[in-house]
N, C-alpha and C positions, 0 to 999 in steps of 0.2 A: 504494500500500500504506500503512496507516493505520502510524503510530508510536508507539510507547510507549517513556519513558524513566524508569529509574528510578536513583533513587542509592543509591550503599551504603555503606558504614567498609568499610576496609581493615584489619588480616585483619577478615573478615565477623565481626559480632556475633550475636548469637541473632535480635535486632531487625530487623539487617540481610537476613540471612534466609529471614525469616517475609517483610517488604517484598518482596525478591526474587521468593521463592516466588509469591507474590500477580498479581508481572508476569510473570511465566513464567504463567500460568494466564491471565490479561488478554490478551497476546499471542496466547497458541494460539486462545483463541473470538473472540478480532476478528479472527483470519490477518493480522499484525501482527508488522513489525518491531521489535527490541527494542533498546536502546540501554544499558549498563549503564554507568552512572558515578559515579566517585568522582573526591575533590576533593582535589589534593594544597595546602596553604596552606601558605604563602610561610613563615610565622615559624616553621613547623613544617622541621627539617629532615629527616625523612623524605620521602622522593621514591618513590613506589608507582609502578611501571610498567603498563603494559598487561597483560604475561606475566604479571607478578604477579597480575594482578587475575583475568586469564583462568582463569590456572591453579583461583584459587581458588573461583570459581563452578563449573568441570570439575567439581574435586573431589568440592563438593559436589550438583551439582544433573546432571554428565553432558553430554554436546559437546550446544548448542541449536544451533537451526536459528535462521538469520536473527535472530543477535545480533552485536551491534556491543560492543567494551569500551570507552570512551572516558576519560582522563584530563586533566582541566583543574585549572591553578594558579591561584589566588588566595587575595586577601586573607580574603575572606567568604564560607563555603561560601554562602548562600542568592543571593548574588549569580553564583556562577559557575552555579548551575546553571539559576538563570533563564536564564544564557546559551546554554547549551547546551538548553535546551530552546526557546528561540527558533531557532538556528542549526539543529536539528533538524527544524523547523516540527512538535513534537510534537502528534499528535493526545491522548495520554492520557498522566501521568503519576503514578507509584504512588511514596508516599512513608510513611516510617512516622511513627506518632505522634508521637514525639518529635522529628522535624522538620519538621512541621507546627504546632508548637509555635513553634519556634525561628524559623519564616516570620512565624507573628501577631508575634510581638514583634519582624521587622526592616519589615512592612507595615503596622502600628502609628505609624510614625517617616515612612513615606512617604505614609498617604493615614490618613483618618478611618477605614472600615470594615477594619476586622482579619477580614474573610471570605475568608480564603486563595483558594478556589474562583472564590469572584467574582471576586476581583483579577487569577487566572490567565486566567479567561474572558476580563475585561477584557482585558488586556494583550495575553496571549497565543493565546487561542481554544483552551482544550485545556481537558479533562477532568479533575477529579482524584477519586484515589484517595487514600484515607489506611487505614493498616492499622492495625491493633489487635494486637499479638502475645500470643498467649495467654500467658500468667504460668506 
């Protein structure tokens, strides 16, 4: 079964979402598992559980089928969740603008070509998605 992981801010943002929304819609037409995750970071003392995070996708989007909530700590969100989408062997990952942003300027510091897509091809062999959320 193909995989799709996407990240999100904890409580969800407008941003967060719309991203969301975009892999719930990805998942269902690939028949794809989903993987939903946020990044608790270390200097930050808010600690977001699973529950919490569960609940709050429920809330908004309704019990999915063949979703995972996953929580990882670190330093640099773009670092952990390269992690986790290796650890996932993700086929496809849906991320919004603005952290696709925030990937060219830490892929910038690590190799010459700031092409997010290609670096994940590279690296990781996955797909990406980036959302645009309507204003």
């Amino acid at each position: 079964m193909k995989q799709v992981v996407v990240p999100v801010r904890y409580p969800l943002t407008d941003h967060s979402r719309a991203t969301l929304a975009e892999a719930i819609e990805v998942a269902k037409s690939e028949d794809a598992s989903l993987t939903v995750l946020h990044v608790n970071l270390y200097q930050q003392n808010r600690q977001v559980t699973r529950r919490d995070l569960k609940t709050s996708v429920e809330a908004e989007f309704g019990v999915l089928p063949n979703v995972r909530y996953t929580i990882r700590s670190g330093l640099l969100v773009e670092e952990s969740i390269l992690e986790e989408i290796a650890a996932d062997e993700a086929d496809i990952v849906v991320i919004g603008k603005k952290q696709a942003s925030r990937w060219r300027k830490m892929i910038r510091r690590l190799a010459d070509d700031p092409d997010i897509e290609q670096f994940l091809r590279g690296k990781l062999d996955c797909q990406l998605i980036t959302v645009t959320p309507n204003a």
